[in-house]
C-alpha positions in Angstrom: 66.0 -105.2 75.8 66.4 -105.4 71.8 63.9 -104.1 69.7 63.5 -107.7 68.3 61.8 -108.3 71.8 60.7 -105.0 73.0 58.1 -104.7 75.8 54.3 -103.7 74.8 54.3 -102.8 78.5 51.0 -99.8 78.9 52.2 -97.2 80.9 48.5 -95.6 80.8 44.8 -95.8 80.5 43.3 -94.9 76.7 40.7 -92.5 77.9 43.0 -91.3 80.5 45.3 -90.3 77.0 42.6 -89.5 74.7 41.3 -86.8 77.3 44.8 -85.6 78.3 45.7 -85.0 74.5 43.0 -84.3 72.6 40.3 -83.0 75.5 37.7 -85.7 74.3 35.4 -87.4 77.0 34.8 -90.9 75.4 35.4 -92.7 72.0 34.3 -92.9 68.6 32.0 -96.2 67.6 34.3 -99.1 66.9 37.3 -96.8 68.4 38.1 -98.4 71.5 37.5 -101.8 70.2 40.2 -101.6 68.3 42.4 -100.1 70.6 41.7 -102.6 73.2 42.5 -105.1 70.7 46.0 -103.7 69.7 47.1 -103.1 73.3 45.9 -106.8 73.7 48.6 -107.7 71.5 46.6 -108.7 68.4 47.0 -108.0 64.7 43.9 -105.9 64.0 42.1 -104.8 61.3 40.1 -101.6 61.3 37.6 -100.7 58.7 36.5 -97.6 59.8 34.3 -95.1 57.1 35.7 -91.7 56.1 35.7 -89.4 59.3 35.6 -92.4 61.8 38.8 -91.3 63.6 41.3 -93.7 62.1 44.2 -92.0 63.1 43.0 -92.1 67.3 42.9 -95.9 66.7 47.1 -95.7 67.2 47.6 -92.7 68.6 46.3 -93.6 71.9 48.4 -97.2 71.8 51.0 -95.2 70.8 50.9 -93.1 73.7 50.2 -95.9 75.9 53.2 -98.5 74.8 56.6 -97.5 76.2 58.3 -97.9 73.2 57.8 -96.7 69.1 55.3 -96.8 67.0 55.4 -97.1 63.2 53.4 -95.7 61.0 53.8 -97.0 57.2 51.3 -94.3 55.1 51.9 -93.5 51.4 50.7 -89.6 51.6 53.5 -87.6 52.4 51.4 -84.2 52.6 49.4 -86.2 55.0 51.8 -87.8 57.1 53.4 -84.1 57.6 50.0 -82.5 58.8 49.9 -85.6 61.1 53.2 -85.0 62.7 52.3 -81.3 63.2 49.4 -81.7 64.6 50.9 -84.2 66.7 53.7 -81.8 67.7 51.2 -79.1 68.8 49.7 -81.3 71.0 53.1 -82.0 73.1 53.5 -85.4 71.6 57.2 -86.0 69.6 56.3 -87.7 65.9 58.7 -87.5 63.1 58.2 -88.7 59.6 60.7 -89.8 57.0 60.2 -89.7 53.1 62.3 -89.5 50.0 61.6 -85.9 49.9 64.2 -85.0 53.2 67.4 -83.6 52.8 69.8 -85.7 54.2 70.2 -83.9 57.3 66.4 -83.9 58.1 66.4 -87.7 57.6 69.7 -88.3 60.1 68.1 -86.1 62.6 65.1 -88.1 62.7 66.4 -91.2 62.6 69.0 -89.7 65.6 65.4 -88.8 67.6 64.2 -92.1 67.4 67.5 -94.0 68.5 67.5 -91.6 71.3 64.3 -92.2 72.5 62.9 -88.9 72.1 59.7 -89.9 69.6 56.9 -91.7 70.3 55.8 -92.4 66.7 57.4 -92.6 63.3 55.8 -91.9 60.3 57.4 -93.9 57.0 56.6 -93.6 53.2 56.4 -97.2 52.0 59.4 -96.9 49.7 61.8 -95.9 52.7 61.3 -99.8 53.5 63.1 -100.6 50.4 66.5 -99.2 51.9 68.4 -101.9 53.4 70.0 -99.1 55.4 67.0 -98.4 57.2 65.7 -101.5 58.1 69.4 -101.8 59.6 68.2 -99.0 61.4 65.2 -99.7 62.7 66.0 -102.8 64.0 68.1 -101.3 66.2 64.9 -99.0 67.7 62.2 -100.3 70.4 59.5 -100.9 68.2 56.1 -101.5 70.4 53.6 -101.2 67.3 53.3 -101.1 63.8 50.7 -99.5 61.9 49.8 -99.7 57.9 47.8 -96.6 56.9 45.6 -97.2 54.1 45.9 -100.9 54.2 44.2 -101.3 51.1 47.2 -100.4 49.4 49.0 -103.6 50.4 46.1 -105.9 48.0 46.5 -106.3 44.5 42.9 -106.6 44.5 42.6 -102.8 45.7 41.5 -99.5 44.0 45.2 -98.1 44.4 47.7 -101.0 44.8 51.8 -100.2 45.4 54.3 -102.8 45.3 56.6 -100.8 47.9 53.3 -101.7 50.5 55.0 -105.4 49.9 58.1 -104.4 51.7 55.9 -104.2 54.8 56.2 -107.6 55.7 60.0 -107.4 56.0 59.3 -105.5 59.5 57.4 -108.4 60.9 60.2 -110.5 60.3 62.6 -108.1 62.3 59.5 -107.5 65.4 57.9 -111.0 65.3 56.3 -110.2 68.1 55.1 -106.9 67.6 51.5 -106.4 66.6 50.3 -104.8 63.8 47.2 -103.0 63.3 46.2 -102.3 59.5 43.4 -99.2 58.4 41.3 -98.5 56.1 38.3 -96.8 55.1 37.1 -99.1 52.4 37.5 -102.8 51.4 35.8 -105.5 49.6 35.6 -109.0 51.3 38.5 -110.1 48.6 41.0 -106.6 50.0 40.6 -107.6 53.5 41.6 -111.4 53.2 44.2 -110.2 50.5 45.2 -107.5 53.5 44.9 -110.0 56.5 47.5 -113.3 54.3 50.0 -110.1 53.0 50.7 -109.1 56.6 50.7 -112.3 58.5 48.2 -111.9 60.5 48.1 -114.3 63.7 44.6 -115.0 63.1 41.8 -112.9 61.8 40.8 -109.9 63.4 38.6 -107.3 61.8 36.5 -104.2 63.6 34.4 -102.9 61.1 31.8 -100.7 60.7 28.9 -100.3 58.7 29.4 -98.4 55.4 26.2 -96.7 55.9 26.0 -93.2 56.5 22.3 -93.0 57.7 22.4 -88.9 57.6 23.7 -88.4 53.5 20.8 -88.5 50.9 22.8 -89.9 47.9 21.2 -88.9 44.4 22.4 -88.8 40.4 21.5 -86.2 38.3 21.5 -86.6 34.5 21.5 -83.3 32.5 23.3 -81.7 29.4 24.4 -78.6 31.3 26.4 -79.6 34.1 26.5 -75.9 35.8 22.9 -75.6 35.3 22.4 -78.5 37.8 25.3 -77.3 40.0 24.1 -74.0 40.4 20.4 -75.1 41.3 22.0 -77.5 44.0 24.3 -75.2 46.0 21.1 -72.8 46.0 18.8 -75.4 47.0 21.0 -75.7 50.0 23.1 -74.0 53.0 26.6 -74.6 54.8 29.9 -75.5 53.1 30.2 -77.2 50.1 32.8 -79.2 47.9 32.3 -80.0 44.0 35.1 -82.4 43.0 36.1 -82.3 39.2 39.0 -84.8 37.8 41.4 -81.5 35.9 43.3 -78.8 37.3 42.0 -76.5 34.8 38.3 -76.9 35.6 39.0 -76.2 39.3 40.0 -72.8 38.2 37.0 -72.5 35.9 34.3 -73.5 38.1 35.2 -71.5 41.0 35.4 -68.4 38.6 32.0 -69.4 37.4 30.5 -69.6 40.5 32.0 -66.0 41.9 30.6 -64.8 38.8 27.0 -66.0 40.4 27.5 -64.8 43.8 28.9 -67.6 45.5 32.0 -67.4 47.5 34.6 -70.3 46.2 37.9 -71.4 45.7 40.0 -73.5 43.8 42.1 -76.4 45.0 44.6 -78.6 43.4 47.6 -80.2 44.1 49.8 -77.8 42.3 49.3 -74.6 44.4 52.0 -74.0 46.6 52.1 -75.0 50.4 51.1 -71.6 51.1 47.6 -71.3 49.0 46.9 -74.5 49.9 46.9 -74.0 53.5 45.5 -70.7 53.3 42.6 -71.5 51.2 41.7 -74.6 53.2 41.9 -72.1 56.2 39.6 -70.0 54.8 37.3 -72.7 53.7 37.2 -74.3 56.9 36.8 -70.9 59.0 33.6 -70.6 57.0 35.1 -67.2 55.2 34.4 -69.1 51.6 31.4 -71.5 51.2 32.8 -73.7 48.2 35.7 -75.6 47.5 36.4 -77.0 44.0 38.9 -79.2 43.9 40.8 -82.5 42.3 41.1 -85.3 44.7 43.6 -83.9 46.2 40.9 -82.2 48.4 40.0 -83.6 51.4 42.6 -85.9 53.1 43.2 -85.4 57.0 41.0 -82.6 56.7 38.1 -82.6 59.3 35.4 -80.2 58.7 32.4 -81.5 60.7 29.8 -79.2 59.0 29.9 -79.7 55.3 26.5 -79.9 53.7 27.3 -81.1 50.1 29.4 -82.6 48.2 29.2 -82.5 44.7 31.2 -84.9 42.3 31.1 -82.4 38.7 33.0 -85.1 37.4 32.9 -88.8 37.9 35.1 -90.5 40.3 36.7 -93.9 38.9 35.7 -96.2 41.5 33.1 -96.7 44.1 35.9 -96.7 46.6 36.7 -93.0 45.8 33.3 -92.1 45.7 32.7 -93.6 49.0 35.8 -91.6 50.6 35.0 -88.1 49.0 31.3 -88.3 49.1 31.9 -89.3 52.9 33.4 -86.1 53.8 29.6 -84.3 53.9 27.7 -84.7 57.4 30.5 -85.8 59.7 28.3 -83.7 62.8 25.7 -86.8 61.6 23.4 -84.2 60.6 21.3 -84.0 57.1 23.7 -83.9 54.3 23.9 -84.6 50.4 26.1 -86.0 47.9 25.4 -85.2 44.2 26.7 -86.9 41.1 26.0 -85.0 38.0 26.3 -87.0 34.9 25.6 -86.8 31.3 25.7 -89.0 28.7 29.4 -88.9 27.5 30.6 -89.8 31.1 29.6 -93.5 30.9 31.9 -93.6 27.9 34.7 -91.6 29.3 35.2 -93.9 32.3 35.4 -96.8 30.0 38.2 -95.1 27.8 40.1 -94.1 31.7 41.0 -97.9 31.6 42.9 -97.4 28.2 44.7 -94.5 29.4 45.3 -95.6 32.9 47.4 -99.1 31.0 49.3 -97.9 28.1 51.7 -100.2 25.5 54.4 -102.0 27.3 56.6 -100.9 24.5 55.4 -97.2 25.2 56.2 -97.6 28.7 59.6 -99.1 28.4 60.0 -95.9 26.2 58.9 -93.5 28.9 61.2 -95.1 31.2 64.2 -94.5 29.1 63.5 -91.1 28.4 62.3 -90.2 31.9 66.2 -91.7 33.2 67.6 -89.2 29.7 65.6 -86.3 31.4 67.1 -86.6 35.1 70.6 -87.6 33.8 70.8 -91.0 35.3 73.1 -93.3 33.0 73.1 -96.6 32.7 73.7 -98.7 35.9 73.6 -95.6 37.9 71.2 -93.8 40.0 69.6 -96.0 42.7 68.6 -94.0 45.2 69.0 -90.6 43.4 66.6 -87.9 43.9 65.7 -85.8 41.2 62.8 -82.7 40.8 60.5 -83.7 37.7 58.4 -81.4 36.3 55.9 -83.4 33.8 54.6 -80.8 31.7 58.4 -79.7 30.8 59.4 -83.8 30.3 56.1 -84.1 28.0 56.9 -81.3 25.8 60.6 -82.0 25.3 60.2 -85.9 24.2 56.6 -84.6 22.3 54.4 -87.1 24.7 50.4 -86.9 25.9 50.8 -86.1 29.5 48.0 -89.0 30.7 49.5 -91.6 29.1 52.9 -90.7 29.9 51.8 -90.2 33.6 50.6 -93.7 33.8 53.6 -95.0 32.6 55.2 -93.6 35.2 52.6 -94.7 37.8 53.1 -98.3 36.5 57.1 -97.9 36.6 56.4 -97.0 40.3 54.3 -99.9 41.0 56.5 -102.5 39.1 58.8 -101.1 41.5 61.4 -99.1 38.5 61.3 -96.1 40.3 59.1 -93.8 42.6 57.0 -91.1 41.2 56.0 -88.8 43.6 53.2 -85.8 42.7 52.5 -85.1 46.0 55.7 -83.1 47.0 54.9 -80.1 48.2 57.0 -78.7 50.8 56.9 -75.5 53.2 60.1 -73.9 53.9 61.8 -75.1 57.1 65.1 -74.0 59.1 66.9 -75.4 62.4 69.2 -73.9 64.6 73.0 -75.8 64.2 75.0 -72.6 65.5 74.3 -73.0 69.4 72.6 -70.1 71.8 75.9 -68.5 73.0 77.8 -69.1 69.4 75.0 -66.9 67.9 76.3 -63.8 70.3 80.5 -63.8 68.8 78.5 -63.8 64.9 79.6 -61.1 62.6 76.5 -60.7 60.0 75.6 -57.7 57.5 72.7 -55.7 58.7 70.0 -57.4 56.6 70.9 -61.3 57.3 71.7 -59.8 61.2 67.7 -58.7 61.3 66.5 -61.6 59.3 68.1 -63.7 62.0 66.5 -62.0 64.8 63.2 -61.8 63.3 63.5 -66.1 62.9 64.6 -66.1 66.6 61.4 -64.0 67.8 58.9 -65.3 65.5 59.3 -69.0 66.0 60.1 -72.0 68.8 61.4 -74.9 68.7 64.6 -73.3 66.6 67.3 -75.7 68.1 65.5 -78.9 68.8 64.4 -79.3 65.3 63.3 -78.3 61.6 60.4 -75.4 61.7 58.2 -74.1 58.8 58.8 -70.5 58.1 57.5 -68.2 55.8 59.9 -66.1 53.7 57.2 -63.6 52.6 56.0 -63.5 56.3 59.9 -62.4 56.8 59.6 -60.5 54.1 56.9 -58.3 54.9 57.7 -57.4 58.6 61.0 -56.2 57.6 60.1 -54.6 54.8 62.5 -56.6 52.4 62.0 -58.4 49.1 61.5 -62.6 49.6 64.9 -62.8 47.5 66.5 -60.7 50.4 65.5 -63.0 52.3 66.0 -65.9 50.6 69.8 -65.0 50.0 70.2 -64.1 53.9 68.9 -67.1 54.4 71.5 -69.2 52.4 73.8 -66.8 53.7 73.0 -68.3 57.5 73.5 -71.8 56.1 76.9 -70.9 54.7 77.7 -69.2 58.2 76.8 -72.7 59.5 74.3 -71.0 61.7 71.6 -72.6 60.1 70.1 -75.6 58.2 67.8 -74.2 55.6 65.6 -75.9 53.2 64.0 -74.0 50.3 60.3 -75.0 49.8 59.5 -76.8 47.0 56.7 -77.4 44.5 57.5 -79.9 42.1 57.3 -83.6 42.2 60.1 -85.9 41.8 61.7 -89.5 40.9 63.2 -91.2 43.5 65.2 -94.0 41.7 64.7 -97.0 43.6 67.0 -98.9 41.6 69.9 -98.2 39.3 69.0 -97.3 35.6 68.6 -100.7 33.6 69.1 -101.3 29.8 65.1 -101.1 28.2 64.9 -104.3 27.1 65.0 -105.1 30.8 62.4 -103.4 32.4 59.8 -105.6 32.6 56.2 -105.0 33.6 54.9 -107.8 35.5 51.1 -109.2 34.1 49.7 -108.9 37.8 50.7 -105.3 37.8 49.4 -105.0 33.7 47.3 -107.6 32.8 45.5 -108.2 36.6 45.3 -104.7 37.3 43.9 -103.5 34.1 40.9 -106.1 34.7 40.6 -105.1 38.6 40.3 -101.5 37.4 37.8 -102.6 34.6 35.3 -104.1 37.4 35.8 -101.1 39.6 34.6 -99.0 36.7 31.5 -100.9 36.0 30.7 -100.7 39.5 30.7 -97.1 39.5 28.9 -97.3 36.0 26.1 -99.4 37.6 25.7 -97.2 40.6 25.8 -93.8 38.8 23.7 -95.3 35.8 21.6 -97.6 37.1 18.5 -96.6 38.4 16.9 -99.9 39.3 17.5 -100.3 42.9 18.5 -98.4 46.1 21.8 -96.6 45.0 23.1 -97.0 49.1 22.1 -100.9 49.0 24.0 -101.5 45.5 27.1 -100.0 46.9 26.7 -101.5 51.1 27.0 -105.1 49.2 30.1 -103.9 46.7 31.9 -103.8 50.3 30.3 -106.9 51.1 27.4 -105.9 53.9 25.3 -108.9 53.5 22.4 -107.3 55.6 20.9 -104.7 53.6 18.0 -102.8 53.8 16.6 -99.9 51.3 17.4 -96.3 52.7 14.4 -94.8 51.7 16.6 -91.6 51.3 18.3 -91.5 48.0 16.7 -90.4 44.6 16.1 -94.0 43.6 14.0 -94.6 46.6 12.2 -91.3 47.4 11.6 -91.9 43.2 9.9 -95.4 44.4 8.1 -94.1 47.1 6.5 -91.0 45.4 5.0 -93.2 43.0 4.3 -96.3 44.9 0.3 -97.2 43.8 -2.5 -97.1 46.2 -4.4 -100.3 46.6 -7.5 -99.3 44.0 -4.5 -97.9 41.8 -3.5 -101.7 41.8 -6.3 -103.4 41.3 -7.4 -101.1 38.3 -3.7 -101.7 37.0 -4.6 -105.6 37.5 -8.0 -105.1 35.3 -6.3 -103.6 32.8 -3.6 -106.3 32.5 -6.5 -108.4 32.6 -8.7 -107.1 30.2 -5.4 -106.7 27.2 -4.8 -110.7 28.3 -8.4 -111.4 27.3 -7.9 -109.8 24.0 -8.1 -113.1 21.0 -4.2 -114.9 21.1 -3.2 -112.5 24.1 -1.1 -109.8 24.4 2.8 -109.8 24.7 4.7 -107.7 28.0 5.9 -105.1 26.0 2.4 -104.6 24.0 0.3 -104.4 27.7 3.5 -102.2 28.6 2.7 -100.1 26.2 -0.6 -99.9 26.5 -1.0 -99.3 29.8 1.9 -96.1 29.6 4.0 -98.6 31.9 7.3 -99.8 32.7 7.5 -103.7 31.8 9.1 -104.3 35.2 5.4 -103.6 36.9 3.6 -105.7 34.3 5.6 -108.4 35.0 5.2 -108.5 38.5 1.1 -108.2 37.9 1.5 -110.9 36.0 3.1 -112.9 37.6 0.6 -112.5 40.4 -2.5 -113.3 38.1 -0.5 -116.3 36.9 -0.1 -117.7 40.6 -3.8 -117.1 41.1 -4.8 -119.0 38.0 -6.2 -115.6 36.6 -4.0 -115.9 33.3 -1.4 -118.0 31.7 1.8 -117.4 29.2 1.8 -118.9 26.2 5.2 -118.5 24.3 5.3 -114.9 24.8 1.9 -113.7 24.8 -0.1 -113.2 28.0 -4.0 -115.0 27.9 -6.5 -115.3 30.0 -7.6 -118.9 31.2 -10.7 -118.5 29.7 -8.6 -117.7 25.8 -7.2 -121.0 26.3 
């Protein structure tokens, strides 16, 4: 059968699968709805809040189909801790991005042809390649998935142009269905998400946004680590503060060490290694604090955090949602703090300017960017090439935000691809076969290195395996450049394919290099964008500095919950509630409205306001009251009595 037509055929029950693989009794809420739903055959999609169990939603299918499934996700650090998770639980995953060596990126392509993976994991640009889609075509393709579906809409918080190439695989498996996810969408994203991916008809599974167990709350203050300090004492369990700056991640953890409280910093340019050992550490319970960019947090599923802190303010309610999400995922009491002061307000408003500089400056950017990787004119599409910002600002004399979000429009106008998150563990497989490695003639140190890779790890001939060189290092009592060099000296030997971890982002060129005057910026990637990102930030404005109303109900109809009741739990209400009048408090308040209305020509709003120590709000109401009841009248602007008339 071609892949054009391939069987959705189950070959076994979901909670059958789900128990067998991941040793759960039953579903999540909205979980097997959706599965049932995909397995049905229907485009689907999920909207499912942070820590709902997305990634089950098509797993399970994935496991239950008899052919592949693939995954289309735009984080490559996440889509690795996916497939190695999957791997450890006996189920054959491989993903694909621009950061593979060509040999990783054959092999798994080989795997897939062969039959021997049950779900492929895809960055978004690897759709461009005409190549691949050649490729895939070829595969038995039973389900596609689009992870973080929100990037597909051009009315979403983080839009990419290369999500557009998605479509193109419906075309190839018309009859394939797709199931889009996402953790947070307006109305607008989820029609814009549904029409982009041809959906059959629509199909959404949705739950409420509402996370009954977090107490939300603001705090404004002029000493930021006065506040923080108070909060993660006037609480227990794990915590994480997010702050928008590498730098400060470093700074506030130091601060708090310096007060007794055990914390680490987090950010995406550690190496592989500190990242995964501090999150370790952090999630074993050894350190109680986590400060961290926005890096923090994806795939990472620590039931038991008690607070998160945002020490900076997000840029949209959507992120404020996801990372503010990540506290109480046992459904037990938690808190999310924003500390604010008055400069914020300000700063996210100047975040827009930044985020959307000069087309001219961009255009500039672009050029020098192709000057720094040694891409000439009509050359370089599909070139790869490390990119280390800080080095490329300081060369051409540019601001580093500004210059980054040329780049990030370049990526979305679909220029080229830049790509922070590229962190990479060091990884070896096996080419030289079992009874090959017995006739090898090594030198003493690459002969023990080789034998230590043999005992140490599994897996060595079937496919690539993270290693650790300082790991090596240490039980043989070698430097990691002995190591390193042994290493390369196994590849040369053709023993080995070894790949060097790596730290810095790249470019991927996604087109050859084009003459300035030619790169264009479209105006719905400029022009649309920039007012998109305006409204997100005065939604985030409103809900951090407007106190007026329930902060959970302001931000349950942003994502378009119709149905909203106050929940009683955040500052503004418990605020409300603690100084809610008793009944003689409001018919003394009424007297006293009464008696300033009776005064000769009345008395304006703000004058009873006043008067009274008051907010005009609760005048108004009383008044309008008395004025139902006949008790008083409003004259122009001054409140009488009927009896002043």
């Amino acid at each position: 059968m071609s892949a054009r037509t391939a069987s959705t055929q189950r070959i076994a029950d979901p909670l059958e699968i789900l128990r067998k693989n991941w040793g759960y009794d039953s579903f999540r809420p909205m979980q097997r709805e959706i599965i049932d739903s995909v397995l049905g055959g229907n485009d689907t999609l999920g909207l499912l809040p942070t820590g709902g169990g997305k990634s089950i939603t098509f797993q399970v299918p994935a496991l239950a189909f008899e052919g592949l499934t693939v995954v289309v996700t735009p984080l490559i650090s996440l889509m690795k801790d996916q497939v190695d998770n999957l791997l450890q639980r006996g189920v054959q995953a491989v993903c694909l991005h621009s950061g593979l060596t060509r040999a990783e990126h054959k092999y798994g392509i080989d795997r897939c042809m062969l039959g021997r993976a049950k779900l492929l994991y895809v960055s978004p640009e690897r759709l461009q390649s005409k190549q691949f889609i050649d490729q895939l075509s070829l595969m038995k393709v039973s389900l596609l998935v689009v992870d973080e579906a929100h990037c597909i809409s051009q009315w979403g918080y983080d839009f990419r142009p290369s999500y557009l190439n998605i479509v193109r695989l419906r075309e190839i498996f018309p009859s394939v269905p797709v199931l889009a996810l996402t953790a947070s969408a307006t109305p607008e994203v989820r029609t814009d998400i549904m029409s982009r991916l041809a959906f059959r008809g629509e199909n959404v599974f949705a739950l409420s946004f509402a996370r009954p167990n977090i107490s939300y709350a603001v705090r404004y203050v002029d000493h930021k680590d006065t506040m923080l300090l108070r909060a993660l004492r006037a609480t227990s369990g794990t915590a994480i503060v997010y702050v928008r700056s590498r730098r400060r991640t470093y700074e506030l953890a130091q601060m708090l060490q310096r007060e007794g409280i055990s914390a680490l910093h987090y950010h995406a340019g550690l190496s592989p290694d500190d990242k995964s050992d501090r999150q370790e550490r952090w999630k074993r319970g050894e350190v109680r604090v986590i400060v961290a960019t926005n890096a923090f947090g994806m795939g990472i599923d620590k039931p038991d955090v008690r607070l998160v802190v945002h020490y900076d303010l997000p840029p949209s309610l959507e992120e404020y949602y996801q990372e503010a999400g990540r506290a109480g995922r046992d459904g037990r009491e938690s808190y999310a703090l924003v500390i604010a002061s008055k400069p914020d307000k300000g700063l996210l408003t100047r975040r827009v300017g930044e985020a959307f500089p000069p087309r001219d400056y961009i255009r500039k950017v672009y050029e020098l960017a192709c000057v720094f990787c040694g891409i000439a004119v009509g050359e370089g599409f599909e070139v790869v090439r490390e990119f280390d910002l800080a080095t490329f600002c300081n060369r051409f004399h540019l601001q580093p935000a500004p210059a980054r979000s040329a780049l990030m429009l370049l990526t979305r106008a679909g220029w080229l691809e830049y790509v922070e998150d590229a962190a990479t563990r060091s990884r070896i497989m096996l080419t030289a076969g079992k009874t090959e490695l017995y006739d090898l003639r090594l030198d003493g140190v690459t002969d023990s290195v080789l034998q230590l890779v043999l005992r140490t790890y599994t897996g060595l001939f079937a496919d690539y395996v993270n290693i650790s060189e300082s790991l090596i290092a240490r039980r043989l009592n070698l430097t990691e450049e002995q190591v390193y060099q042994s290493l390369l000296a196994l590849c040369r030997a053709h023993v080995a394919s070894y790949v060097p971890h790596s730290e810095n982002p790249y470019i991927y060129f996604t087109t050859a290099r084009e003459e300035t005057r030619h790169v264009l910026i479209p105006r719905d990637i400029y022009e649309v964008q920039r007012e998109r990102m305006a409204v997100r930030v005065r939604a985030i404005q409103d809900f951090v500095f407007g106190a007026s109303s329930c902060r959970v109900a302001r931000m349950l109809r942003y994502f378009g919950e119709t149905q909203v009741d106050m929940c009683g739990k955040c500052d503004v209400c418990r605020e409300q509630n603690m100084h809610r009048p008793t009944k003689k408090e409001t018919i003394r308040f009424e007297e006293n409205v009464i008696r300033l209305a009776a005064q000769p020509g009345g008395r304006t709003i703000g004058y009873i306001a006043e008067q009274l120590s008051a907010k005009p709000e609760r005048v108004i109401e009383v008044v309008r009251e008395l004025m139902d009841d006949g008790t008083v009248v409003m004259t122009g602007d001054k409140i009488q009595t009927v009896q002043c008339e």
